[in-house]
C-alpha positions in Angstrom: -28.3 -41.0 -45.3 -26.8 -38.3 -43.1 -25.2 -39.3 -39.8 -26.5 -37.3 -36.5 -24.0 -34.9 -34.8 -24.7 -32.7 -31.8 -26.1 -29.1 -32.0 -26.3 -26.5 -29.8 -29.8 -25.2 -28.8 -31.2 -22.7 -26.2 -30.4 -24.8 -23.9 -29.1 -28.3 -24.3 -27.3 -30.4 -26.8 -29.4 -32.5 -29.5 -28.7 -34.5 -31.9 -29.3 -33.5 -35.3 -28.6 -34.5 -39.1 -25.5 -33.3 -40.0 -26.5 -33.0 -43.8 -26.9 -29.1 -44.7 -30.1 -29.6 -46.2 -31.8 -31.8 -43.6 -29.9 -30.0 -40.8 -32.3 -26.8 -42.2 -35.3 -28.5 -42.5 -34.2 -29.8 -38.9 -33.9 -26.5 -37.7 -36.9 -25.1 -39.9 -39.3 -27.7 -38.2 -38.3 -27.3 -34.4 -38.4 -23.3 -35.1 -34.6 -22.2 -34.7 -35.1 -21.0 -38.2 -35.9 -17.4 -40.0 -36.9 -19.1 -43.4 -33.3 -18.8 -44.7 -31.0 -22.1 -44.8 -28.9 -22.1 -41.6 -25.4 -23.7 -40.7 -25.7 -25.9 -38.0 -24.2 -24.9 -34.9 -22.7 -27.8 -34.1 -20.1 -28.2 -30.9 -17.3 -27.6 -32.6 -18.8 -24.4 -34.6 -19.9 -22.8 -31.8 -16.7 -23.6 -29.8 -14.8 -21.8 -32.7 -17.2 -19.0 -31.9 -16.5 -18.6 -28.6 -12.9 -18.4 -29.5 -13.6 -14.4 -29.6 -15.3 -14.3 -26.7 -13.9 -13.3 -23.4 -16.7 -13.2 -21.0 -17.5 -16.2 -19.3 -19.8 -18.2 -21.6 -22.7 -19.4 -19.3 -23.4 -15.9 -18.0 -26.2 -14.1 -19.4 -24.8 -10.3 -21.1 -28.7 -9.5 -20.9 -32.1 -11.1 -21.0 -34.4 -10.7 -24.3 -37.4 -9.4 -24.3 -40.4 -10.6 -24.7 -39.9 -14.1 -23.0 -36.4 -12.9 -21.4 -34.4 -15.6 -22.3 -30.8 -15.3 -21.0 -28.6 -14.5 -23.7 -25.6 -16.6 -22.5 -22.4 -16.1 -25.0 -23.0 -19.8 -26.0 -26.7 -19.2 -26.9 -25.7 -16.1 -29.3 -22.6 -18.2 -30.6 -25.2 -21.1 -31.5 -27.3 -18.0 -33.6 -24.4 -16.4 -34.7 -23.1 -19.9 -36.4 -26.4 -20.3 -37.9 -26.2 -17.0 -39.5 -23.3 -17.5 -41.2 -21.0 -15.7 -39.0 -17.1 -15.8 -39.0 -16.0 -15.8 -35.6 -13.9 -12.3 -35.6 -17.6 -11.1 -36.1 -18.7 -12.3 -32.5 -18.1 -9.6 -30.2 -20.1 -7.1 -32.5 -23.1 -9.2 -32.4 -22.7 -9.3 -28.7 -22.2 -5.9 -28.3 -25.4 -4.8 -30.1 -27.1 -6.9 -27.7 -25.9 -5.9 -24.8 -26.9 -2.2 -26.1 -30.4 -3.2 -26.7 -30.2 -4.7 -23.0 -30.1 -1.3 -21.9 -33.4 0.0 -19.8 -33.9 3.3 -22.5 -34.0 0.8 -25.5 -37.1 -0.4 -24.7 -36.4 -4.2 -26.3 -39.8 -5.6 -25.0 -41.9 -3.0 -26.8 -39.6 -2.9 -30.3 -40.0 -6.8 -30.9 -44.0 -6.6 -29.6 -45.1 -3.8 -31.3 -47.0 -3.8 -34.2 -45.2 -1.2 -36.0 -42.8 -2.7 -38.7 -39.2 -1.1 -36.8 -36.7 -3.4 -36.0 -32.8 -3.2 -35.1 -30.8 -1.0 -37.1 -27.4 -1.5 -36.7 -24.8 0.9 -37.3 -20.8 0.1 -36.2 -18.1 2.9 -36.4 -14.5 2.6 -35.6 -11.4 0.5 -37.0 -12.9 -2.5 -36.5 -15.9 -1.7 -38.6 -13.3 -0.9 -41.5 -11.2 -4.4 -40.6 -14.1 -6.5 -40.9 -15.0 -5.0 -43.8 -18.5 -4.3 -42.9 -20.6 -2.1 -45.7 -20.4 1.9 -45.8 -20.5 1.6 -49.5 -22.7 1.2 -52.4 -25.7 -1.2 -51.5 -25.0 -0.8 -47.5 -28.2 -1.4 -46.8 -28.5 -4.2 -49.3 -27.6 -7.8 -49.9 -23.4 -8.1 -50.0 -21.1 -8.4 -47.2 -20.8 -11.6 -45.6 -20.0 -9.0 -42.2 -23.1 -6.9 -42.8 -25.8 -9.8 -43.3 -24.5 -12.5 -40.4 -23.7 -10.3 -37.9 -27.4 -8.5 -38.6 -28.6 -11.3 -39.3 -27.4 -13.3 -36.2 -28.7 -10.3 -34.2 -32.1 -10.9 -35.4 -31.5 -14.8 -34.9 -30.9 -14.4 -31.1 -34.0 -12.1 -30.6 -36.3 -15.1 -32.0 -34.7 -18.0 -30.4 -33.2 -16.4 -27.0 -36.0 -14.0 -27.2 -39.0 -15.5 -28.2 -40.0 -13.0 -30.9 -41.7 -15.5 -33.3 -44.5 -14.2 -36.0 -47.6 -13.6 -34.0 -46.9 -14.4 -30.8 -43.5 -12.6 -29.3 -42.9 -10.3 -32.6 -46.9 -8.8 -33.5 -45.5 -6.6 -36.4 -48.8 -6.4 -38.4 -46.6 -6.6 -41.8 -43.5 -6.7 -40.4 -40.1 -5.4 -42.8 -38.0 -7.5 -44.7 -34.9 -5.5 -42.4 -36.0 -8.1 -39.8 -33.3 -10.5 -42.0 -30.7 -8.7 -41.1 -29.9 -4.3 -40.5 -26.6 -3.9 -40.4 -24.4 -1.3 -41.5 -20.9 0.6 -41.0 -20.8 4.5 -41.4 -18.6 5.9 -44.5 -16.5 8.2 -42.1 -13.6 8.7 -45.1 -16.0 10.2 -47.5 -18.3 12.1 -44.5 -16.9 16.1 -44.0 -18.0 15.7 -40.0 -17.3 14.0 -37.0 -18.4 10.7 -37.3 -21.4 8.5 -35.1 -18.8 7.4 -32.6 -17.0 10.7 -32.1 -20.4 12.5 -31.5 -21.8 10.1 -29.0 -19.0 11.0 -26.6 -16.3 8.2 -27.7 -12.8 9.0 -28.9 -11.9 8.4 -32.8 -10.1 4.8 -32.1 -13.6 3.4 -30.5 -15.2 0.8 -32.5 -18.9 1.5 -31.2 -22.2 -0.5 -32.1 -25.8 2.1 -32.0 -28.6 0.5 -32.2 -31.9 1.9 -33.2 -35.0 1.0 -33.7 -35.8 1.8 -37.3 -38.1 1.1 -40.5 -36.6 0.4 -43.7 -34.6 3.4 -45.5 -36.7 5.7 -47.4 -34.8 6.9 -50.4 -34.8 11.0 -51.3 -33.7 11.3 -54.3 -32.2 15.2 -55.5 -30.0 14.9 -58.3 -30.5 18.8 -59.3 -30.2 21.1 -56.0 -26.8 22.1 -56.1 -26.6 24.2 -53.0 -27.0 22.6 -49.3 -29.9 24.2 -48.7 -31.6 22.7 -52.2 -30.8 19.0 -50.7 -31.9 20.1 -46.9 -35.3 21.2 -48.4 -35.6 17.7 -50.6 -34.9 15.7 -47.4 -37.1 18.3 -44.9 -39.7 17.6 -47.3 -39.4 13.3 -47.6 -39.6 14.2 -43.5 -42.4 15.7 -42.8 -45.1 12.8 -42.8 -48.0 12.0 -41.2 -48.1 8.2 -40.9 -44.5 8.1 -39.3 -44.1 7.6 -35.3 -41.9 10.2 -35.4 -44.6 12.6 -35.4 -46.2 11.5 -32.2 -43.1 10.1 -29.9 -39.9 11.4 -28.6 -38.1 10.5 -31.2 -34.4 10.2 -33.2 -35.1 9.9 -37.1 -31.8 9.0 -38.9 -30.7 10.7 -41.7 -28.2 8.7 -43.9 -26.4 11.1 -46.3 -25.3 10.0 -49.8 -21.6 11.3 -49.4 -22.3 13.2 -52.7 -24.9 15.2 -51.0 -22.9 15.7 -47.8 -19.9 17.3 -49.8 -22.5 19.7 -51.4 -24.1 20.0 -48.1 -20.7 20.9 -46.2 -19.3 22.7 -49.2 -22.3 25.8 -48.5 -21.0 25.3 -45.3 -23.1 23.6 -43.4 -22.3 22.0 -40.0 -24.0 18.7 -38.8 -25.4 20.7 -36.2 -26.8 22.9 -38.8 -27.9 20.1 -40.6 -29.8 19.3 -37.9 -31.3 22.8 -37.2 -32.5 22.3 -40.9 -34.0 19.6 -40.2 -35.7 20.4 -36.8 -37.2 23.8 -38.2 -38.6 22.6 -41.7 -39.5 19.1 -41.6 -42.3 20.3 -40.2 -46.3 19.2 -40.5 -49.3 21.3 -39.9 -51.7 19.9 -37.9 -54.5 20.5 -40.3 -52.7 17.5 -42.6 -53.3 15.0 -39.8 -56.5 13.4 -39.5 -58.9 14.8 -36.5 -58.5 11.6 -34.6 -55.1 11.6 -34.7 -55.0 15.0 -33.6 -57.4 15.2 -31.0 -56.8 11.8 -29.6 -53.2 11.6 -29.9 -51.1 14.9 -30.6 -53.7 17.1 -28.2 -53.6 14.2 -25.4 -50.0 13.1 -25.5 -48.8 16.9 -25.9 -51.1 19.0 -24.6 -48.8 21.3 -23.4 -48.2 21.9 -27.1 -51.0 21.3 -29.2 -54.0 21.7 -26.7 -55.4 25.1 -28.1 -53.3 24.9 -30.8 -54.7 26.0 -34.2 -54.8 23.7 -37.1 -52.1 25.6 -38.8 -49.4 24.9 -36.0 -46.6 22.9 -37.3 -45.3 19.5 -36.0 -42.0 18.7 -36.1 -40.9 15.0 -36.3 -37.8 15.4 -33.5 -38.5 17.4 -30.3 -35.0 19.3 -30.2 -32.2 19.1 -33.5 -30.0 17.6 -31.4 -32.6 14.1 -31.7 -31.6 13.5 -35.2 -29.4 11.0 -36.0 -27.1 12.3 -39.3 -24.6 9.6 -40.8 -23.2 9.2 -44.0 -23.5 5.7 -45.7 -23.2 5.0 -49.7 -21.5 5.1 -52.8 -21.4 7.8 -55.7 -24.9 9.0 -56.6 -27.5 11.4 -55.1 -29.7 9.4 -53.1 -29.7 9.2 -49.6 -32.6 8.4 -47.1 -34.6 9.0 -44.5 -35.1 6.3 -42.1 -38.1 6.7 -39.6 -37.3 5.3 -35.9 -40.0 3.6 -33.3 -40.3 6.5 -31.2 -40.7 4.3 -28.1 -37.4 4.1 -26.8 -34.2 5.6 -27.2 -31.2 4.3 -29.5 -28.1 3.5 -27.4 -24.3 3.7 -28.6 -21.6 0.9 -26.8 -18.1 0.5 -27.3 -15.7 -2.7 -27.7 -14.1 -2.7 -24.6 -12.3 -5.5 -22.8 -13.7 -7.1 -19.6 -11.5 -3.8 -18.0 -12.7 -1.5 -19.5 -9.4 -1.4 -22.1 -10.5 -0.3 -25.7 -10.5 -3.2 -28.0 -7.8 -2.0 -30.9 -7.9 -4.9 -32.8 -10.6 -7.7 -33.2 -8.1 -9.9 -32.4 -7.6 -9.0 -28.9 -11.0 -10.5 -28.3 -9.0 -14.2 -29.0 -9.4 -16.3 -26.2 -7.4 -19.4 -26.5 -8.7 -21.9 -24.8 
């Protein structure tokens, strides 16, 4: 028979068994769960947590949308314990959701929409390489204990802290199996440009969290183009579709390059900021490929500045300027990279690890509070 011990919940301390297998039945049953087995956050856990935390621990670092529970350092260290999390991982999983606090991320409407998106989570700088978080092969895949807790304890908080249960917070009509956990790190030795961090204003030693609201990857596949141009057209063409929001919203699609198909890409001497031009002027959809609904209801109404009088031959593009696409480089060898479709409804915000002074963290172990 298992003994009780005290775990740490939204907001009090219960008992609980302290036997893995009931603790996750305990957990399943009073809905702190995700359907996965948990650890419980226990006092001691979470206090071990909080050892890389130095903000004080009963102030909210945002509120979460749709309920807008305060996400207190303690309530994300209880989340982040149960998702497996080492504690050197904390202050990325409270930097991405600090991001998503921000107003332009539009958290209420990403975890109430119907429309399968859900965090993506992309971390660039040192730290990203110290912790070992994925840039390589099966980055977006199970692996990494970094890459699934710390996505995974991201998701954890915006259930629990933020009410986003199936069908009543979170109304994704199928939903995405990303909603486990979307975390990845950029492959910036193998990328020929200026990495995510570096082009979002931050210098080279920032370790930086963007968050996006995203689908699940959609691989392009182009093993025979062997010019940058042959690969721009493959992924222009795995683009341009109908069904995705991109078509219809403001909107930053993210492009992440195989770093096979960058090299060839940057070899015929292509730019990011060409890649991007690429991208804006021939992923590209004539209006006469969307249904009449759609465009009279939606693309004439919402845009009628440009599609108004326009003729069905006019051609939508899926980012308003080239500057909206996102263009990273993740993977191993091989030449598949992907397209991954964003919200629309809200705009993807970069942070960087900083110190309660505004100091750049350098190492993750600046972040130890001794206590």
């Amino acid at each position: 028979m298992s003994t009780p011990t005290s775990v740490v919940t939204q907001d009090t301390y219960i008992e609980a068994p302290d036997d893995i297998e009931a603790a996750y039945e305990f957990c399943e049953n009073n809905g702190f769960g995700d359907g996965l087995p948990v650890i419980p956050p226990t006092v001691e856990r979470v206090e071990r947590m909080l050892m890389f935390c130095d903000r004080p621990r009963d102030k909210p670092i945002m509120t979460v949308a749709p309920s807008y529970g305060e996400a207190t350092p303690v309530r994300i260290a209880a989340n982040a314990v149960m998702a497996g999390c080492r504690p050197e991982y904390f202050p990325i999983v409270m930097l991405a959701l600090e991001a998503m606090g921000e107003d332009s991320y539009n958290l209420y409407g990403v975890q109430a929409t119907t429309h399968p998106c859900t965090p993506l989570i992309i971390v660039n700088g040192p730290i990203a390489r110290d912790l070992q978080i994925n840039w390589g092969f099966r980055a977006f895949g199970a692996g990494p204990r970094s890459n699934a807790s710390i996505g995974r304890a991201v998701h954890l908080s915006l259930l629990n802290i933020g009410g986003a249960k199936p069908g009543v917070g979170d109304m994704a009509t199928a939903g995405t199996p990303a909603k486990y956990s979307y975390c990845i790190s950029e492959n910036e030795a193998e990328s020929p440009w200026e990495p995510l961090n570096i082009e979002e204003g931050f210098p080279s030693e920032a370790t930086t969290v963007t968050v996006v609201a995203a689908e699940g990857p959609h691989n392009v596949n182009d093993h025979e183009s062997t010019s940058g141009e042959g690969i721009l057209k493959t992924i222009a063409g795995t683009v341009a579709i109908t069904g995705s929001n991109n078509a219809h919203h403001d909107a930053r699609p993210v492009i992440a390059l195989c770093p096979e198909h960058a090299a060839t890409i940057a070899g015929s001497g292509f730019s990011k900021a060409d890649v991007k031009r690429y991208l804006h002027e021939n992923a590209r959809v004539p209006l006469s490929k969307f249904s009449t609904e759609n465009v009279e209801r939606r693309l004439r109404k919402k845009f009628p500045e440009r599609y108004a009088n326009a003729g069905l031959d006019t051609l939508v593009p899926m980012a308003n300027r080239p500057e909206d696409y996102i263009v990273i480089v993740v993977g191993g060898a091989g030449k598949h990279s992907a397209f991954i479709p964003t919200f629309g409804s809200h705009w993807p915000v970069t942070r960087a690890l900083k110190h309660e002074d505004g100091r750049l963290v350098q190492s993750i172990h600046e972040l130890r509070n001794p206590r």
